[in-house]
C-alpha positions in Angstrom: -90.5 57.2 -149.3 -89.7 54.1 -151.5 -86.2 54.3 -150.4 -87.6 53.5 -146.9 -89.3 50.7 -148.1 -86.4 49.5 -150.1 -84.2 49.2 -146.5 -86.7 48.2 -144.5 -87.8 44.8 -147.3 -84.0 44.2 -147.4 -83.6 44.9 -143.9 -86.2 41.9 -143.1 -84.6 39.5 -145.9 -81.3 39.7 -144.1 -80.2 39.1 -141.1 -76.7 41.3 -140.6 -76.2 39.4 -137.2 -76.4 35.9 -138.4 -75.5 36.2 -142.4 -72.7 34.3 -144.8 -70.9 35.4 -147.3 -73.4 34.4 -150.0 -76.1 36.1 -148.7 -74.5 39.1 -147.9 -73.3 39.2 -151.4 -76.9 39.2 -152.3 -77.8 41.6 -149.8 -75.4 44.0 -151.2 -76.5 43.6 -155.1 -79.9 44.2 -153.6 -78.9 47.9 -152.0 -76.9 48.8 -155.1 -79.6 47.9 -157.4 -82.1 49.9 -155.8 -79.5 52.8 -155.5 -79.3 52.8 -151.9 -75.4 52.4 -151.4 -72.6 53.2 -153.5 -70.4 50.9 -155.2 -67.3 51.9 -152.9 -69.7 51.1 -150.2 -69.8 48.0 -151.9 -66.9 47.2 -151.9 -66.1 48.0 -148.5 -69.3 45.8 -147.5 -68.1 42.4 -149.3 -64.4 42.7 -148.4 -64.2 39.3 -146.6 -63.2 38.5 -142.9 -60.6 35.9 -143.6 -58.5 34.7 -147.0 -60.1 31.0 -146.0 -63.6 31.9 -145.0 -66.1 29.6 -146.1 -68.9 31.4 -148.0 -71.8 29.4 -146.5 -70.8 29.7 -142.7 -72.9 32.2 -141.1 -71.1 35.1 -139.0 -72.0 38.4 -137.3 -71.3 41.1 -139.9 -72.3 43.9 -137.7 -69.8 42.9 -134.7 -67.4 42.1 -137.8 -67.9 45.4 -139.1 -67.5 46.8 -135.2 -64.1 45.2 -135.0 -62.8 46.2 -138.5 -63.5 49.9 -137.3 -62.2 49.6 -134.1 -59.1 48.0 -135.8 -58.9 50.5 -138.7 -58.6 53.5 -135.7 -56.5 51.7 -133.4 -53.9 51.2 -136.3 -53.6 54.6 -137.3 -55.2 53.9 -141.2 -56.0 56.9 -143.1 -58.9 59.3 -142.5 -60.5 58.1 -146.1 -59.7 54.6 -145.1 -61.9 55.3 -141.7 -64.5 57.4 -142.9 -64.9 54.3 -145.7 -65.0 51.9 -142.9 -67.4 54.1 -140.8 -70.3 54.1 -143.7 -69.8 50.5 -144.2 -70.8 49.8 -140.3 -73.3 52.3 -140.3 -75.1 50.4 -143.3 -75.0 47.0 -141.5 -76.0 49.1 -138.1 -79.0 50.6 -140.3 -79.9 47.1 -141.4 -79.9 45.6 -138.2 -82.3 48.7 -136.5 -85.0 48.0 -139.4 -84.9 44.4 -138.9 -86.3 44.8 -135.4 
C-alpha cells in the first residue's frame, strides 16, 4: 500500500509530459530511494535525448520515451536492449496515469 502512495506523491510532483532534465533527475532519485525502480531502470530513465540538451528546457519524456522504443524496434536492437527500453516507458506511462 505505501508503495501506491509513493507513485502516486511522485506521480503529482512531476509532470512526465512537461519535465527537464533536472527535474527528472530528481524524480528518478525519488523512485530509487523509495525502492520503486531499479537502478538499471535508472539508468535507462536519465539517459538524455541529445549530447547538447540543456538541462533546464522542459520536454515530453513520455513521447520521448515513445519514440526511443519505437526507434530501439525499428532498428533491430537486442531483445535485452528492448525489454530495458520497454520498462523505462512503462514507468513514465505509469507516472503520467497517476498524475491524472
Amino acid at each position: 500500500m505505501q508503495k501506491k502512495k509513493n507513485w502516486q506523491e511522485i506521480a503529482k510532483k512531476f509532470d512526465v509530459s512537461n519535465i527537464s532534465q533536472n527535474e527528472m533527475g530528481d524524480m528518478v532519485s525519488n523512485l530509487v530511494n523509495n525502492k520503486l525502480i531499479s537502478s538499471t531502470d535508472s539508468l535507462f530513465l536519465m539517459a538524455p535525448t541529445s549530447m547538447n540538451q540543456d538541462p533546464e528546457i522542459k520536454y515530453d519524456l513520455l513521447e520521448s520515451m515513445r519514440k526511443r522504443l519505437d526507434s530501439a524496434i525499428a532498428n533491430g536492437n537486442t531483445q535485452d536492449q528492448i525489454k530495458k527500453t520497454e520498462n523505462a516507458f512503462n514507468i513514465i506511462e505509469q507516472l503520467k496515469n497517476l498524475s491524472n
